[in-house]
Phi, psi and omega in degrees: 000109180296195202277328210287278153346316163285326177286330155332282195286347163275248142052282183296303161319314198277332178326289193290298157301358179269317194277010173273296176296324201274353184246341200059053181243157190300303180119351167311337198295300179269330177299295157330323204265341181277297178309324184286325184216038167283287177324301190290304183311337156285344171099019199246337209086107176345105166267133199291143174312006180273311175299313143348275167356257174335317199280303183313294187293013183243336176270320171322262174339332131297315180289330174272322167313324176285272211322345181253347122355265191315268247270338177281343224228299153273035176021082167235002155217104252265101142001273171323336195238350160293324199277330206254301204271331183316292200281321164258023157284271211300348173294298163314313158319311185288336188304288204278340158335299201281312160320345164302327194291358182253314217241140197275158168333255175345310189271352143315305197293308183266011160288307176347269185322329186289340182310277182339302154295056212176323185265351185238354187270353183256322188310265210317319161286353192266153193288145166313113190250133167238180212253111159285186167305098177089202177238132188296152177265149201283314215277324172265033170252121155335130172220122169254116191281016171269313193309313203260354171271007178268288204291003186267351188259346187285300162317322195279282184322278211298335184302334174316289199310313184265359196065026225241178153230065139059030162285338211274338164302303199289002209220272182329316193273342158317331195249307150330288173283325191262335187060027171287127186322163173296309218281342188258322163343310185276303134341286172003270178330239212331327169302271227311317185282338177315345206271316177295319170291005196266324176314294180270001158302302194312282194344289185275007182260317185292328200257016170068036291179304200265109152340107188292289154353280187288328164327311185261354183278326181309318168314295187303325181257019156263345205289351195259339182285269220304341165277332161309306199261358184268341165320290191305305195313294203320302178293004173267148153323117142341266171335304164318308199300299195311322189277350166278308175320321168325279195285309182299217248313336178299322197283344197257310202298299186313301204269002157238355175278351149264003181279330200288328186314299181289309176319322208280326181279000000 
């Protein structure tokens, strides 16, 4: 791995983990699409989607593990609904893995998009949150914990199916359904995928799957992006962090709803 490559890939880790601490989306959504075509369009070489594949989920996973720290640390994330939604979103992942082995290419791709929509179509409906006094406390939120182990297994089976790990869904319903604040949503979101991303970390690190090398440079430059961005979140409007969440899931829906397009034709 030249130096020019590594700096890349740092680079690209810190990108993808700064937009982890400030939204709380896992980061595959930007990592993929960053990783298949920054390096070749630099002239560094193209990496295969397999690799892609192995660096994203080594960057999810550390960058949602920093970020729910980091975000956990200013009780920015509710324990309880982390522990309750966590666990049966990884249940529901290993569920929709398998259940992928059924469902054809094409018919991925477009639960993938119906996600997306269905996740920015919730944004855009959710009732108007304004920035209170402080930061909300996890202990003064209502949880009905069947409600939120119903959407963490519903969100798991489909992120299962597509491979994904479905913040761009779990944070809209979080928020929608549960009435959870943004600012803990976001905190939440990132526990929660720690639970969905360890299955496939474990995985694919026991089958030898992960470059070791780009692994670790991606890493060292994400963990300083996700304490950045968890920087920033704290500091950020309510309002802004939504209408970016808003336009990023919108913007993942467009672009996979012309992949669904184009396969079909």
């Amino acid at each position: 791995m030249s130096a020019a490559l590594a700096a890349c890939l740092a680079s690209l880790g810190f990108v993808g983990a700064f937009m982890s601490g400030l939204l709380g989306i896992g980061g595959a959504i930007i990592m993929i699409p960053l990783l298949l075509y920054v390096p070749g369009g630099l002239g560094l070489g193209a990496l295969d989607m397999k690799v892609v594949a192995a660096l994203s989920m080594v960057q999810v996973f550390f960058a949602a593990a920093a970020g729910s720290l980091a975000h956990g640390v200013h009780g920015s994330v509710h324990r309880e609904l982390a522990i309750s939604a966590g666990a049966a979103a990884a249940f529901g992942s290993l569920l929709g893995g398998i259940g992928s082995r059924w469902v054809s290419s094409w018919g991925l791709l477009l639960a993938f998009a119906l996600m997306a929509t269905l996740g920015a179509g919730l944004m855009w409906a959710a009732p108007e949150e304004r920035d209170g006094d402080g930061l909300p406390k996890p202990e003064e939120q209502n949880l009905s914990r069947p409600s939120a182990a119903a959407i963490g297994v519903s969100v798991g089976v489909m992120a299962g199916l597509v491979g994904a790990g479905g913040a761009f869904l779990l944070i809209p319903l979080l928020i929608t359904v549960l009435k959870v604040p943004t600012r803990l949503t976001i905190g939440s979101s990132l526990a929660i995928t720690v639970w969905t991303a360890s299955a496939g970390f474990l995985g694919k690190l026991v089958t030898a799957q992960i470059p070791f090398g780009p692994a670790v440079v991606l890493v060292l430059g994400a963990l300083p992006g996700v304490a950045l961005g968890e920087w920033a979140s704290r500091r950020t409007r309510v309002h802004t962090l939504r209408g970016l969440l808003t336009i990023l899931i919108a913007l993942a829906a467009v672009r996979v709803w012309i992949d669904v397009l184009t396969a079909f034709h």
